[in-house]
C-alpha positions as CSV (number, residue, x, y, z in Angstrom):
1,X,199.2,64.9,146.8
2,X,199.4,66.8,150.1
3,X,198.2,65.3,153.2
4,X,194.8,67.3,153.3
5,X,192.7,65.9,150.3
6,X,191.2,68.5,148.1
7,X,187.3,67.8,147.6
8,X,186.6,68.7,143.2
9,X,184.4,71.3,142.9
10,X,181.3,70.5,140.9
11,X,179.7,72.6,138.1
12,X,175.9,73.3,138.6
13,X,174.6,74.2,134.9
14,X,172.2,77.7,135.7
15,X,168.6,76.7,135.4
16,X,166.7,77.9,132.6
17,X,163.1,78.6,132.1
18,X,160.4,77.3,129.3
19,X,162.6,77.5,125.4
20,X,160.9,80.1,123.0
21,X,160.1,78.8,119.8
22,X,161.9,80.5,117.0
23,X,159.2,83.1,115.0
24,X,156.3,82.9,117.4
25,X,154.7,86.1,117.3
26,X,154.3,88.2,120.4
27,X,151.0,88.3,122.0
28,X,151.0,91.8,120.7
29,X,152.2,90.6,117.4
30,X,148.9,88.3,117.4
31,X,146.6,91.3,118.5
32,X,147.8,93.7,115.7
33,X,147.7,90.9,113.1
34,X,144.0,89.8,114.6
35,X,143.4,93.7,113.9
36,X,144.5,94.6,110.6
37,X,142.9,91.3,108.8
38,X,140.0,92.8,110.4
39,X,140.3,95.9,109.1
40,X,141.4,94.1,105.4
41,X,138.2,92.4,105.8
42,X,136.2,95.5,106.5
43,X,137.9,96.9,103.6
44,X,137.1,94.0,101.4
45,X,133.8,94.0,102.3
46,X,133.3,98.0,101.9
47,X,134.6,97.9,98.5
48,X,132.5,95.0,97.6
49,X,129.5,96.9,98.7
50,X,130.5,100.0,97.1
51,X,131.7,98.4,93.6
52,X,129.5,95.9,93.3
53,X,126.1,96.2,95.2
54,X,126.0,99.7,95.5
55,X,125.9,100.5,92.2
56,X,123.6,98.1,91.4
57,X,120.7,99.1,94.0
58,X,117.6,100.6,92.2
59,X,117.5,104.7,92.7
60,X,115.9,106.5,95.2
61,X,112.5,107.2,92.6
62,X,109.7,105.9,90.5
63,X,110.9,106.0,87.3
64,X,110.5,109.8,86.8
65,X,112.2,111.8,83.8
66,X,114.7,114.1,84.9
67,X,116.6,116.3,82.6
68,X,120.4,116.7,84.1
69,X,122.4,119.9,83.1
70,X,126.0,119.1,83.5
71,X,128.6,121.4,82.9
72,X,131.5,119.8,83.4
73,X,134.7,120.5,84.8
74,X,132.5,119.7,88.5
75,X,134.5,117.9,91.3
76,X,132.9,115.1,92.9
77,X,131.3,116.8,95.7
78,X,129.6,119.1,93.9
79,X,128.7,116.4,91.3
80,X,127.2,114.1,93.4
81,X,125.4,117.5,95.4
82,X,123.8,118.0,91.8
83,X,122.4,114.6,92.4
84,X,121.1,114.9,95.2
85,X,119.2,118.0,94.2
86,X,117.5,116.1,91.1
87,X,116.8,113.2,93.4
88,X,119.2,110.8,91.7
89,X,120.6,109.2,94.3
90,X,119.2,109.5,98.6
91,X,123.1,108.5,99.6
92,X,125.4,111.4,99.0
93,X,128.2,110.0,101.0
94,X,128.4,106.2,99.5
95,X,128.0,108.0,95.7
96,X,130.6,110.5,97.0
97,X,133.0,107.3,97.8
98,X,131.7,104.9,94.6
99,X,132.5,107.9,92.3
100,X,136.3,108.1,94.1
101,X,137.0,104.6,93.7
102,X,135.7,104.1,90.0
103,X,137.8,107.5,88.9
104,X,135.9,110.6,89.9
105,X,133.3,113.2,88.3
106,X,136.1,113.7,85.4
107,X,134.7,111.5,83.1
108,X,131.1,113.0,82.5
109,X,130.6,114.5,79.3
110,X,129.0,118.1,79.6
111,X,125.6,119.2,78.1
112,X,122.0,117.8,79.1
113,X,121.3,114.1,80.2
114,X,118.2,112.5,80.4
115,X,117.7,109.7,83.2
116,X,115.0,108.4,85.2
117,X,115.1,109.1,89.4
118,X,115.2,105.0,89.9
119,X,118.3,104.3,88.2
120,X,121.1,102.4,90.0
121,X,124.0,104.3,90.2
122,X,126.4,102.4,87.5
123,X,123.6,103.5,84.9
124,X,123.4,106.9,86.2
125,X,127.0,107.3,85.5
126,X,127.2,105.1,82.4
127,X,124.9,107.8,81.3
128,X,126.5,110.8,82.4
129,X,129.4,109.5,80.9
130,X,127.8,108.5,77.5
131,X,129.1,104.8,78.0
132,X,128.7,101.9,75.7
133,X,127.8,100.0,78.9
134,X,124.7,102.2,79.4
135,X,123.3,99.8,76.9
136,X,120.7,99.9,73.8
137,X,117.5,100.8,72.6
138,X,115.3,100.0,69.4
139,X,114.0,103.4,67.9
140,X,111.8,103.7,65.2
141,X,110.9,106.0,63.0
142,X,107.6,105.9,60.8
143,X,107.3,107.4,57.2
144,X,105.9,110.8,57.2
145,X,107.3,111.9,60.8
146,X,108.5,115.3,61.9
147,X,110.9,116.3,63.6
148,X,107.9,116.9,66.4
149,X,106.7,113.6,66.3
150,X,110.6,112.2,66.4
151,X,111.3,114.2,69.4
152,X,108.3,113.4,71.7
153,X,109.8,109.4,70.4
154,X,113.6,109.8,71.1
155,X,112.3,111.2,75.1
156,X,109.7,108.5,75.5
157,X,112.4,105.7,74.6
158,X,115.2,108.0,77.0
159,X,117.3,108.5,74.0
160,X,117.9,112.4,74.7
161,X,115.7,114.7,75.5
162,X,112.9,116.8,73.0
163,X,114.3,120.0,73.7
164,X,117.9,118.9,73.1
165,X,116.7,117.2,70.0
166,X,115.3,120.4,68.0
167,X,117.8,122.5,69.2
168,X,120.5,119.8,67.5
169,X,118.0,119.7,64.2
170,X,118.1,123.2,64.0
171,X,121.7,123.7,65.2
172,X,123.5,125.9,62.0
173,X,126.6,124.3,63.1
174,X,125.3,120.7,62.7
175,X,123.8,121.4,59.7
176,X,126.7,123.2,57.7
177,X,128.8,119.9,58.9
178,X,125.9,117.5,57.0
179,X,125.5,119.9,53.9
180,X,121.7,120.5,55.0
181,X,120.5,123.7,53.5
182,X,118.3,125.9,55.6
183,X,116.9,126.2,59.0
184,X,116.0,122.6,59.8
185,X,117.1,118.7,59.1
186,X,113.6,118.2,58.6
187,X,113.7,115.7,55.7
188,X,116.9,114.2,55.8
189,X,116.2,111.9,59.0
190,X,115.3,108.5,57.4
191,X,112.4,107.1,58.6
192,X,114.3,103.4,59.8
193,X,114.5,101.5,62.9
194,X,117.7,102.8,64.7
195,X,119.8,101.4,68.1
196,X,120.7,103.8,70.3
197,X,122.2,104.3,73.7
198,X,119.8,105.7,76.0
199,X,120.9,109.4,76.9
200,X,122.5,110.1,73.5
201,X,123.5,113.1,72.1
202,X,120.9,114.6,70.2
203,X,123.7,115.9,67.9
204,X,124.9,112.5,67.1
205,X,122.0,111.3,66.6
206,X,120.9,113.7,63.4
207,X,124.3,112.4,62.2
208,X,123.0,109.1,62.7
209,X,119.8,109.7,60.8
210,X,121.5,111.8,57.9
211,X,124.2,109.0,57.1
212,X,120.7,106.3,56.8
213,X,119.6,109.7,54.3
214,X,122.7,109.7,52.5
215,X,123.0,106.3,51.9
216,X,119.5,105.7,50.8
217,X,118.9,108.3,48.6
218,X,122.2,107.9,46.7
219,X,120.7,104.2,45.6
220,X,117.5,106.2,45.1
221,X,119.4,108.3,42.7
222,X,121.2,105.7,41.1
223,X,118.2,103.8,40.2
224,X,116.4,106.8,38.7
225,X,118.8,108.8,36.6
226,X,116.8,110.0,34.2
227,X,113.8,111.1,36.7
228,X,116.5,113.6,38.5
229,X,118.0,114.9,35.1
230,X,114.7,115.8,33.9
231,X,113.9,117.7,37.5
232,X,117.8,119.5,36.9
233,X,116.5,120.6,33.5
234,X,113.3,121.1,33.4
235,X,112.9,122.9,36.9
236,X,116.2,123.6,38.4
237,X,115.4,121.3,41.2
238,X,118.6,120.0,43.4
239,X,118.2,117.6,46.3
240,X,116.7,119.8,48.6
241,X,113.8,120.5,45.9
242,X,113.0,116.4,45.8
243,X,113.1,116.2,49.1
244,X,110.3,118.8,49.9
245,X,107.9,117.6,47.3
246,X,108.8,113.9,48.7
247,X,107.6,115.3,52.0
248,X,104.7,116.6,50.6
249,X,103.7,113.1,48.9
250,X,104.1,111.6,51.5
251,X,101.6,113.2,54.1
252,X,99.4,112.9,51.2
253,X,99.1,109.6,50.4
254,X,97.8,106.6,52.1
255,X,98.3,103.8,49.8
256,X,101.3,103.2,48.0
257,X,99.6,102.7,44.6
258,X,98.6,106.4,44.6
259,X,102.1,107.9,45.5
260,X,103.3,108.3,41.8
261,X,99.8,109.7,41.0
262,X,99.8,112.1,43.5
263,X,103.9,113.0,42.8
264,X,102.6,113.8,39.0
265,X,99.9,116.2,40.0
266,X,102.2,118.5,42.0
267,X,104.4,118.2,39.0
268,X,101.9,119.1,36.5
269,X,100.8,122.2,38.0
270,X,104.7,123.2,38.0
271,X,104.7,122.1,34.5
272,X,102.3,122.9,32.1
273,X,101.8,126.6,31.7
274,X,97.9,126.2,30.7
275,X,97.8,125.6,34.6
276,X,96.4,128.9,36.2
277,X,98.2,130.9,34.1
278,X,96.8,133.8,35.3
279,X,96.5,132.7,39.2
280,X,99.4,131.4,39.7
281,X,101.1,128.2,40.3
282,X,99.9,127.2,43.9
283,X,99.8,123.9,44.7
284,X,97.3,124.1,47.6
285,X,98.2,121.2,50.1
286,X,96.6,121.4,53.7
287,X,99.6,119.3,54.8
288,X,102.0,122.5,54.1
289,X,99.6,124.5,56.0
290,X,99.8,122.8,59.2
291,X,103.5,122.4,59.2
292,X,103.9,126.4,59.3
293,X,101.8,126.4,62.2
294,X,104.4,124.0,63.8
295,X,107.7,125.4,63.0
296,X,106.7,129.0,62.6
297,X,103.5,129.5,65.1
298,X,104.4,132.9,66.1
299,X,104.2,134.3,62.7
300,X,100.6,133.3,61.6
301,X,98.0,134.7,63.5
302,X,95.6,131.7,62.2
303,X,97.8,129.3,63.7
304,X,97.0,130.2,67.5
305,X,95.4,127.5,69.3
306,X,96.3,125.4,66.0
307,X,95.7,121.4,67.1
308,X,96.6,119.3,63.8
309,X,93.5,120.9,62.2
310,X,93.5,122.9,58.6
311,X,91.1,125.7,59.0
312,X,89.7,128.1,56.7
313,X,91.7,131.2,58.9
314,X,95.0,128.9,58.0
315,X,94.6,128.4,54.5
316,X,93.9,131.8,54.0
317,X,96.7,133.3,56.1
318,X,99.2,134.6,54.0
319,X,102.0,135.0,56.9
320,X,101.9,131.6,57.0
321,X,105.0,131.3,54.7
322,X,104.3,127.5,54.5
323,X,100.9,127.8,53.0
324,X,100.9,126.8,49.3
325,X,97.3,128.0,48.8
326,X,99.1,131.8,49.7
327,X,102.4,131.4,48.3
328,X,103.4,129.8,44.8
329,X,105.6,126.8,44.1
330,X,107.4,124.5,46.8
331,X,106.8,125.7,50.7
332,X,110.4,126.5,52.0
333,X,111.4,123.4,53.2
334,X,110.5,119.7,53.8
335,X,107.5,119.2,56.2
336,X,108.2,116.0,57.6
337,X,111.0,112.9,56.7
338,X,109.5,110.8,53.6
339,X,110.6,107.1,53.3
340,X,112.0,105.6,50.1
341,X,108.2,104.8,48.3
342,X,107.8,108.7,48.4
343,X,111.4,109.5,47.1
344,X,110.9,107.7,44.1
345,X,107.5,108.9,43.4
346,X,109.1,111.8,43.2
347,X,112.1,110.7,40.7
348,X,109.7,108.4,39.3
349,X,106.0,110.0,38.6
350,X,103.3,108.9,36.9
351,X,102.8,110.4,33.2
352,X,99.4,112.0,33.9
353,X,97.4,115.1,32.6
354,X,95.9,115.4,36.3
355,X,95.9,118.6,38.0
356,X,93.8,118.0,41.2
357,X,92.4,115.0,43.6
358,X,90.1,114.8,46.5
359,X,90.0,111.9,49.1
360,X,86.9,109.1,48.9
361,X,87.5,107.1,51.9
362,X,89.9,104.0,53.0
363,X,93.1,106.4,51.7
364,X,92.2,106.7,48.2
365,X,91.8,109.8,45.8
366,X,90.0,110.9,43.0
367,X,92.0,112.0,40.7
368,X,90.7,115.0,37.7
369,X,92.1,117.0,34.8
370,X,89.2,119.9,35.3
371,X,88.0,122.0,37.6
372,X,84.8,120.8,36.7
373,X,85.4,117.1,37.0
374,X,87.1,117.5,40.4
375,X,84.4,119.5,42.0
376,X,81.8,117.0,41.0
377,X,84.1,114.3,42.9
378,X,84.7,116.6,45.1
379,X,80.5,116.7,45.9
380,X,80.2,113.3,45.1
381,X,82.5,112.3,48.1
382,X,81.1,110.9,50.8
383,X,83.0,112.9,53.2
384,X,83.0,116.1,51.0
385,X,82.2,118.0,54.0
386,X,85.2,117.3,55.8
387,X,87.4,116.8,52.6
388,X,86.7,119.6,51.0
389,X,90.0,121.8,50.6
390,X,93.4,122.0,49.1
391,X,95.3,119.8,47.3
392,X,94.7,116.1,48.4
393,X,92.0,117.2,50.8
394,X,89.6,118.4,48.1
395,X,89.2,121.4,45.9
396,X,91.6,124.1,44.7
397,X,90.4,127.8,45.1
């Protein structure tokens, strides 16, 4: 040690300020993360509205029919424009951004769609894109119907609409695919109760209603053998022949007691060659008549103004090429779809020497073997004066 004591220097630790936790977020950290769960919520929420209640909001109209012509191949802009126009939907931009997040416009099937202006938007495009999900509806189709009567049905229930549905019946590449000969399905649509998804395809469903055909008539044929070997041999007759006088039974008859009857008069006058040998074998029936005035109005001049009512002028045009009291043997076609009861009648006729009938009242006929005897009923009928023509409605000329 020297003489001069040496003082220790002390070590002052530095001061420090507050400790940071480890991971705290920045105040900026806690303003961007403050912002995008607010966006992810907005998101959430915009998606939720456009997935879920969106689509599910009632349309814009009333409940109005509205025929859609779609071509297909449309982007969604132009899709949802063609909307707009046929008042579909009043919110082009949330359809525009609904139809982007469910997939786009590519999904919609071409051709025409029938819908109603106060559909939600998931059942507009269920139907535009011919979806199961678009749901069902119970169709039915009464005995004795035409394709007329089925097609003012199929647009009252919104199955497809009655100008796709006759161009589909008459469609030559339909029928060459269901081995339907001639212009029309007319007769092979089964007269059934059918489900179907509202805006179908008018072409599916004739192949709906020709498979019920099929499928019935081949039981119909199986039970009744001998009735359609006797119509091969006797008059040539294939399906198509069965089906027409079928058709014609059945706009005949009221009651199904008569139905063979009435099947065995036709038959007779095709049979027995005492029958108007010397006139011809017409088989007069009003009902045959009136459907050339439907399918082929142009052609008749008796037929303008024509309002379901067989008038003298009708029954006596012979440009009518549907009018049995002008033209001999079977009219050219089925005029209307019989059920099963008329069918048979067909395969399965009475054995009768009948060759005429007028209607009495409450759907029954008077049935004769003369001339003589059936314009005595025919006179004797209450309602002569409105009865009074054509096979089934009275007397033969």
């Amino acid at each position: 040690m020297t003489g001069r004591a040496r003082s220790k220097k002390m070590s002052v630790p530095p001061r420090r300020g507050p400790k940071k936790r480890e991971g705290a977020p920045s105040a900026g950290s806690r303003v961007l993360q403050w912002t995008l769960a607010a966006l992810g919520l907005l998101a959430f929420v915009t998606a939720v509205l456009l997935l879920f209640a969106f689509p599910a909001a009632r349309g814009p109209g009333t409940g109005r029919d509205v025929e859609l012509d779609v071509p297909g191949g449309e982007s969604t802009d132009v899709l949802v424009a063609r909307l707009v126009a046929a008042g579909l939907t009043d919110s082009p931009r949330l359809f525009g951004l609904y139809l982007r997040l469910t997939g786009g416009a590519g999904r919609v099937v071409p051709g025409v769609h029938l819908l109603t202006d106060d559909l939600p938007a998931k059942d507009v495009m269920a139907r535009l894109e011919r979806s199961m999900s678009s749901g069902r509806v119970r169709v039915t189709i009464p005995e004795g119907w035409t394709v007329f009567d089925i097609s003012r049905r199929l647009q009252t229930m919104h199955v497809c609409t009655i100008k796709s549905w006759l161009d589909a019946v008459r469609a030559p590449t339909i029928l060459a695919e269901l081995h339907i000969p001639g212009e029309s399905a007319e007769g092979y649509l089964f007269p059934a109760t059918y489900d179907l998804a509202p805006d179908s395809d008018a072409g599916d469903v004739v192949r709906r209603m020709k498979a019920e055909f099929d499928k019935r008539y081949a039981a119909i044929e199986g039970r009744h053998a001998p009735g359609v070997l006797d119509l091969e041999s006797s008059l040539g007759w294939a399906t198509r022949d069965v089906v027409t006088l079928a058709s014609m039974v059945e706009k005949e008859a009221a009651v199904d007691e008569e139905r063979a009857t009435i099947a065995s008069v036709f038959l007779n006058r095709l049979r027995d060659p005492t029958f108007s040998a010397t006139s011809g074998k017409y088989l007069q029936c009003d009902p045959t008549a009136g459907y050339g005035c439907l399918v082929h109005p142009e052609r008749a001049p008796s037929c303008l103004g024509y309002s379901g009512k067989i008038t003298h002028d009708i029954v006596a045009d012979a440009a009518n090429s549907y009018n049995t009291y002008k033209h001999e043997g079977l009219p050219p076609g089925p005029i209307a779809n019989p059920g099963a009861k008329s069918l048979e009648a067909v395969l399965a006729p009475s054995t009768t020497h009948y060759f005429y009938f007028v209607a009495r009242g409450e759907g029954h006929h008077t049935f004769s073997e003369t001339y003589s005897g059936h314009s005595a009923a025919v006179h004797g009928s209450k309602s002569s004066a409105a009865q009074s023509r054509g096979q089934g409605q009275g007397q033969t000329q």
